[in-house]
PARO-849289 format. One record per residue: residue number from 0; chain; x, y, z of N, C-alpha, C, CB in turn. Coordinates in nm, 2 decimals, m for minus. Glycine has a CB too. Example, Ala and Ser with C-alpha at 12.3 -4.5 7.8 and 13.67 -1.06 7.14 Angstrom:
# residues 2
nr	kette	n.east	n.north	n.up	ca.east	ca.north	ca.up	c.east	c.north	c.up	cb.east	cb.north	cb.up
0	A	1.32	m0.57	0.78	1.23	m0.45	0.78	1.32	m0.33	0.78	1.13	m0.45	0.90
1	A	1.28	m0.22	0.71	1.37	m0.11	0.71	1.29	0.00	0.79	1.41	m0.06	0.57
***
This chain:
# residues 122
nr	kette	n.east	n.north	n.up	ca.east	ca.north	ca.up	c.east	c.north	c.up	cb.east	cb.north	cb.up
0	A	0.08	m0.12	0.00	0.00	0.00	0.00	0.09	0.12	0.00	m0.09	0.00	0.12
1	A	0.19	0.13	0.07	0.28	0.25	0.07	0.32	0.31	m0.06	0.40	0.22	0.13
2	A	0.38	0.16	m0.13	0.46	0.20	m0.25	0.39	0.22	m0.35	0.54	0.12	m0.29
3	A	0.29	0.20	m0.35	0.18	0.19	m0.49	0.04	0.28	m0.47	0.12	0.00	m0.52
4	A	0.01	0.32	m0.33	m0.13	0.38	m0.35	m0.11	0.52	m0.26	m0.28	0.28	m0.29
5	A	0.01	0.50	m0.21	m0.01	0.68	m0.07	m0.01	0.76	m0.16	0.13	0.76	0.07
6	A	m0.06	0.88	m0.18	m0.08	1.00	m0.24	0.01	1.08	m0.28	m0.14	1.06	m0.17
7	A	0.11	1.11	m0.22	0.20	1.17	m0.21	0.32	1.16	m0.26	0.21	1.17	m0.14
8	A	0.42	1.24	m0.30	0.58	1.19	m0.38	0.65	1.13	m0.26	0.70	1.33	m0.45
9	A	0.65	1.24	m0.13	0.73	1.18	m0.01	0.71	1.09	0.02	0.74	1.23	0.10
10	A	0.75	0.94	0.07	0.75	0.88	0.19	0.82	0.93	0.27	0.77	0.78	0.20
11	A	0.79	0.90	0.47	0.87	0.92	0.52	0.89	0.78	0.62	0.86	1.04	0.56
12	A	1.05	0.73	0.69	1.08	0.68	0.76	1.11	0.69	0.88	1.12	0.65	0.71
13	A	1.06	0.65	1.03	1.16	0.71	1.13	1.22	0.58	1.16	1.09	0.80	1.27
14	A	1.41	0.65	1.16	1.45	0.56	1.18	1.54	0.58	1.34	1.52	0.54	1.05
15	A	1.49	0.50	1.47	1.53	0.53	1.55	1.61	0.42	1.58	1.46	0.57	1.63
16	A	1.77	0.42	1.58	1.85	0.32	1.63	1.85	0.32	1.77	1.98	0.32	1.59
17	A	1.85	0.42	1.85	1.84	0.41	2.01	1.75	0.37	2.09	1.87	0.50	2.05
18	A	1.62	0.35	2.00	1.50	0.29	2.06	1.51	0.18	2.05	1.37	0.32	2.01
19	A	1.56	0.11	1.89	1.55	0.01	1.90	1.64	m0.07	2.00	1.54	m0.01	1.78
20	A	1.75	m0.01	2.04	1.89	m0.07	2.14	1.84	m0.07	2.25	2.04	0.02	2.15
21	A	1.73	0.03	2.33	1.62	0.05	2.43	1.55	m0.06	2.46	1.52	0.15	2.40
22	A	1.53	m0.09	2.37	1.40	m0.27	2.35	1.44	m0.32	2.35	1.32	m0.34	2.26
23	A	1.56	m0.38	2.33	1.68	m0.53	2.29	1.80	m0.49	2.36	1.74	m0.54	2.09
24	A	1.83	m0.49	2.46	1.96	m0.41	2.52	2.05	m0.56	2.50	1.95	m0.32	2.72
25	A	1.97	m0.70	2.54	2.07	m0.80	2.56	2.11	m0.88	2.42	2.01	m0.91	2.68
26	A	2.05	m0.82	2.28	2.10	m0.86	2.18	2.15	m0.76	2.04	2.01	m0.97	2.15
27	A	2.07	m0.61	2.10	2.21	m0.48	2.04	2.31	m0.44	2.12	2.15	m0.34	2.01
28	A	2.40	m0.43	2.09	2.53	m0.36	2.15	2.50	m0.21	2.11	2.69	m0.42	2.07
29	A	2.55	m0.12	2.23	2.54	m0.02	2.25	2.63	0.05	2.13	2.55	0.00	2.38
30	A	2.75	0.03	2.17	2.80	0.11	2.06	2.78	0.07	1.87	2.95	0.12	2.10
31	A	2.71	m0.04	1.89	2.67	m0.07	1.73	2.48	0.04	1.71	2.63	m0.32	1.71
32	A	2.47	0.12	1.79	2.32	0.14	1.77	2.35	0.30	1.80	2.19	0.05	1.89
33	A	2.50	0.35	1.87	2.54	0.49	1.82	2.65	0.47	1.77	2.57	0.60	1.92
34	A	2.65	0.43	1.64	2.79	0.43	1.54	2.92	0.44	1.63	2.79	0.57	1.42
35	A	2.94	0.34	1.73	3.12	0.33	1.77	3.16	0.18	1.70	3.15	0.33	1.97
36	A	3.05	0.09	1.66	3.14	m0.01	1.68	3.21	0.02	1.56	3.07	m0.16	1.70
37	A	3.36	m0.07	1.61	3.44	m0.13	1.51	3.44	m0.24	1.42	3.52	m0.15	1.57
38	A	3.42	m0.23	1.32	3.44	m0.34	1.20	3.28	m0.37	1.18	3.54	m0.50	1.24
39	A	3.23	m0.45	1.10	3.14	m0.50	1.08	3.06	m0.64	1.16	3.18	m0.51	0.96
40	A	2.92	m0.62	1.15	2.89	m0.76	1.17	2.87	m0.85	1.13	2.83	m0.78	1.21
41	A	2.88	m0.98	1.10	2.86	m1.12	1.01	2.75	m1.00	0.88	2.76	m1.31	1.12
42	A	2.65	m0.93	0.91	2.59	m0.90	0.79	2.65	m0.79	0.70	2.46	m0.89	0.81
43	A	2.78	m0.77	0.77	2.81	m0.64	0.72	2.80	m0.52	0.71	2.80	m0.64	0.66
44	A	2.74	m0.48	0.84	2.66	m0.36	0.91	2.77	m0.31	0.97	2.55	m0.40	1.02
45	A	2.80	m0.19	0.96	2.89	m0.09	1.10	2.74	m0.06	1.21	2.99	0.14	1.02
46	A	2.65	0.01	1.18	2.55	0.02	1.28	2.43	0.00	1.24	2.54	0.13	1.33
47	A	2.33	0.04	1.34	2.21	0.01	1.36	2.14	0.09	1.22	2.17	0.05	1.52
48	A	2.15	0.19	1.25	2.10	0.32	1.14	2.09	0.21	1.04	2.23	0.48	1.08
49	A	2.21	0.23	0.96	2.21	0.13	0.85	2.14	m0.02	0.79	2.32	0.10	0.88
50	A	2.18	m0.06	0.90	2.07	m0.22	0.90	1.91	m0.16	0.90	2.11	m0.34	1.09
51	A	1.87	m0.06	0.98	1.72	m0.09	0.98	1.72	0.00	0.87	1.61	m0.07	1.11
52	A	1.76	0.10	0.81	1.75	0.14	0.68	1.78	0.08	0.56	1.79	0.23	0.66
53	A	1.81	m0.01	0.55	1.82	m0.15	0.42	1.69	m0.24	0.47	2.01	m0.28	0.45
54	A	1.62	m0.21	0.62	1.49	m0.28	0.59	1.40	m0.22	0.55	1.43	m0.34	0.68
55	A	1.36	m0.06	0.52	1.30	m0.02	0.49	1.28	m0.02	0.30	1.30	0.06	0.58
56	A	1.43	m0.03	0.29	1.46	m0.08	0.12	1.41	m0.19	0.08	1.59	m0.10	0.09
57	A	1.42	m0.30	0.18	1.37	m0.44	0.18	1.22	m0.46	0.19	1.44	m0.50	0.29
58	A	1.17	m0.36	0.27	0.98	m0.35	0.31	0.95	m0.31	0.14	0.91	m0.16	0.46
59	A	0.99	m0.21	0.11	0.98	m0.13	0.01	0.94	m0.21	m0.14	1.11	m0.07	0.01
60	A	1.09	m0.27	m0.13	1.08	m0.36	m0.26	0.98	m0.47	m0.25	1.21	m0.43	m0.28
61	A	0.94	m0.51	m0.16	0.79	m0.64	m0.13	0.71	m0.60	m0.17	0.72	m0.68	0.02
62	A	0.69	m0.46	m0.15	0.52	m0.44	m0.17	0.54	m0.33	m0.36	0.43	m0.30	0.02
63	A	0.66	m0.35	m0.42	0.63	m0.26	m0.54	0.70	m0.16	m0.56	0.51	m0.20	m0.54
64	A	0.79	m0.11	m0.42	0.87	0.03	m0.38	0.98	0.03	m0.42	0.88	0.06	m0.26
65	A	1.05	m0.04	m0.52	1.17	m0.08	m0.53	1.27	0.07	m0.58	1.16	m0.21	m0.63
66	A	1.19	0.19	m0.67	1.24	0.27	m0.77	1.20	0.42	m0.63	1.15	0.24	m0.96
67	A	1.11	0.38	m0.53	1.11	0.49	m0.44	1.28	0.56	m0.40	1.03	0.42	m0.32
68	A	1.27	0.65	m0.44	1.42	0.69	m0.34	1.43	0.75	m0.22	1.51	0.77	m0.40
69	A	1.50	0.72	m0.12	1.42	0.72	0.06	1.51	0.84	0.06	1.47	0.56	0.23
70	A	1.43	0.87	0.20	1.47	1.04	0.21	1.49	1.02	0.34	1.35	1.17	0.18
71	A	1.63	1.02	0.40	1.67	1.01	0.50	1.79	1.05	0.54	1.66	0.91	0.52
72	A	2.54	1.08	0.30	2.57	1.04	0.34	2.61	0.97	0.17	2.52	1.02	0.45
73	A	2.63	0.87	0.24	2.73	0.81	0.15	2.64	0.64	0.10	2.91	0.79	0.26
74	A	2.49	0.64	0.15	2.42	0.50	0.15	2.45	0.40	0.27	2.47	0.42	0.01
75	A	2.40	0.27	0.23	2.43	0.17	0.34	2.50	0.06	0.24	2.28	0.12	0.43
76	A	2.50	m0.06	0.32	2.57	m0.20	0.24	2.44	m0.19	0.16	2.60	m0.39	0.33
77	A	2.34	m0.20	0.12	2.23	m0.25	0.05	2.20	m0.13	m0.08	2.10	m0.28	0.17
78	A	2.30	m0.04	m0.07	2.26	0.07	m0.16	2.39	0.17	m0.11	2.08	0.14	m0.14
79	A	2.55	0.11	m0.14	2.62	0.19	m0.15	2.64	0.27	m0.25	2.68	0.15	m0.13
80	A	2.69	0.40	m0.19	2.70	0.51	m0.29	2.58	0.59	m0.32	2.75	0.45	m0.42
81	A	2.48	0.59	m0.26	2.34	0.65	m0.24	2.34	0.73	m0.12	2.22	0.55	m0.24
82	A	2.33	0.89	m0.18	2.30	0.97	m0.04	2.19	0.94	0.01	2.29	1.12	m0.06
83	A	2.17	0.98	0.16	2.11	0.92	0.24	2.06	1.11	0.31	2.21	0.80	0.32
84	A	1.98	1.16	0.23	1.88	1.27	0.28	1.82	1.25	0.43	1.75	1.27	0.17
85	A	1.83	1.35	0.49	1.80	1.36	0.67	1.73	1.42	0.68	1.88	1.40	0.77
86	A	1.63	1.47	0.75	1.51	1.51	0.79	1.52	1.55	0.96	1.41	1.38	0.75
87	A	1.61	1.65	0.98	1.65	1.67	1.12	1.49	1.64	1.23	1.73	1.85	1.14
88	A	1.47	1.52	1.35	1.38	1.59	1.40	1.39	1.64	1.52	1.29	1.55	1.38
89	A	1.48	1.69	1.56	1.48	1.73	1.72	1.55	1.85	1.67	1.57	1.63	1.86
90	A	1.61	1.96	1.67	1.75	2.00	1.69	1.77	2.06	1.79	1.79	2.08	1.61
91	A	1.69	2.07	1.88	1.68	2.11	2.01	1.68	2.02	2.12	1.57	2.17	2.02
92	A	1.73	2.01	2.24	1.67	1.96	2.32	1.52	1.99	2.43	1.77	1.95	2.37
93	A	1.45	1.96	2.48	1.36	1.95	2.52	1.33	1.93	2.63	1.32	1.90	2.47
94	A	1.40	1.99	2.72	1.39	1.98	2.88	1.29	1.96	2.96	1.43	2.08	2.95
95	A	1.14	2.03	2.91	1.04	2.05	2.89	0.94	1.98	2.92	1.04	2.06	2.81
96	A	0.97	1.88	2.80	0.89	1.77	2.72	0.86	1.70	2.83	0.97	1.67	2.61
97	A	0.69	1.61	2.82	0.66	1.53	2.90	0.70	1.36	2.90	0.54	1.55	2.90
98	A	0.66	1.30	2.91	0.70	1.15	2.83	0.85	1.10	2.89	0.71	1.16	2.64
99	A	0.91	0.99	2.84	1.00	0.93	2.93	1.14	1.03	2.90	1.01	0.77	2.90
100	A	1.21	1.03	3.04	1.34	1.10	3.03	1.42	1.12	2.92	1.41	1.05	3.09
101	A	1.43	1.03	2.80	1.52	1.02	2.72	1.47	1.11	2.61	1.56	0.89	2.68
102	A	1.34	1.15	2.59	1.27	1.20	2.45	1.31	1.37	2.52	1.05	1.14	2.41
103	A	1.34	1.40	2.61	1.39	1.50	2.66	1.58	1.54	2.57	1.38	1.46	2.83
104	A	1.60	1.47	2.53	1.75	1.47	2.48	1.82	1.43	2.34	1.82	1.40	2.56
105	A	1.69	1.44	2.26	1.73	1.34	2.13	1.74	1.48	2.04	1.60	1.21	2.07
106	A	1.77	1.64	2.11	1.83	1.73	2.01	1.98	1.71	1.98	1.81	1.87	2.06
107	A	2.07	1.88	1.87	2.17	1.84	1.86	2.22	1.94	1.93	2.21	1.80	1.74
108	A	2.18	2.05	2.02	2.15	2.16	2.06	2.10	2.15	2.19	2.08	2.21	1.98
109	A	2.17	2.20	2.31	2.09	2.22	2.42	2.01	2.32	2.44	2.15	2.23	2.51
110	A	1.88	2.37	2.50	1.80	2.46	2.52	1.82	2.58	2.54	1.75	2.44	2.59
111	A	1.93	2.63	2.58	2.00	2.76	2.54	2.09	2.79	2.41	2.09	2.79	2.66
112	A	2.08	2.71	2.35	2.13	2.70	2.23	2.26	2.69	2.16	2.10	2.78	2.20
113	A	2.36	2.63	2.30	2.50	2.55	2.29	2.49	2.44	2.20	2.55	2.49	2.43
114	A	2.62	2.43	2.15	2.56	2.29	2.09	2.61	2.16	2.14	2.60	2.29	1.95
115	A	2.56	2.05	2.12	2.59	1.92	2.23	2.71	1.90	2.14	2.46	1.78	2.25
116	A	2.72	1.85	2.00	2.84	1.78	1.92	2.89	1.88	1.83	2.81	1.64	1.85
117	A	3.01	1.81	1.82	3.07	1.90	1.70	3.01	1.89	1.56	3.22	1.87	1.69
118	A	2.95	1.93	1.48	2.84	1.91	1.37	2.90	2.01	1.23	2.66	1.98	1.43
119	A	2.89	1.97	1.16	2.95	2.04	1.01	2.79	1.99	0.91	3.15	1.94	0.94
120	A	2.72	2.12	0.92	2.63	2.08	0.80	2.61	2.08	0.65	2.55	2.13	0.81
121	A	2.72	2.10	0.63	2.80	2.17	0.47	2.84	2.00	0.44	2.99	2.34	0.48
***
């Protein structure tokens, strides 16, 4: 239904690796779900990002979506050499915010408007 009847040119994906490491802590490794690990896994993955965005290539292609181009860099294993369009959605942090502690911190930017990492958007 996505690939063939939504209305729209956009699809969009959310792709959260830290939620998903949140749900699975005893079979994701932490630093494979914030891009530290080293080397690859048997599937050829550096991180999380990656792997679940080759499933949404993989959802895609099932239902018809194969020629969609995702809007989310340099690609993954499953579509190297394909920029990978981002869709910032925090850039702020959210001190604020109700809901569990962590959705408080998923900006790139603290609330006074420091920034958390060193970032180059060019």
């Amino acid at each position: 239904m996505l690939a063939s009847s939504y209305p729209y040119k956009y699809k969009y994906a959310n792709v959260y690796p830290y939620i998903a490491y949140v749900g699975d802590k005893q079979n994701i490794h932490l630093d494979y779900a914030v891009f530290n690990q080293q080397g690859n896994n048997g599937a050829g993955y550096q991180n999380l990002f990656d792997a679940q965005l080759d499933l949404v290539y993989a959802a895609l292609e099932k239902v018809g979506g194969s020629n969609l181009q995702i809007v989310s860099g340099n690609g993954t294993v499953k579509k190297p050499g394909v920029a990978i369009e981002t869709y910032l959605f925090a850039m702020f942090d959210e001190n604020q915010k109700n809901g569990a502690p962590t959705e408080q911190h998923f900006g790139l930017f603290n609330p006074d408007k420091s920034p958390k990492y060193q970032i180059n958007f060019n």
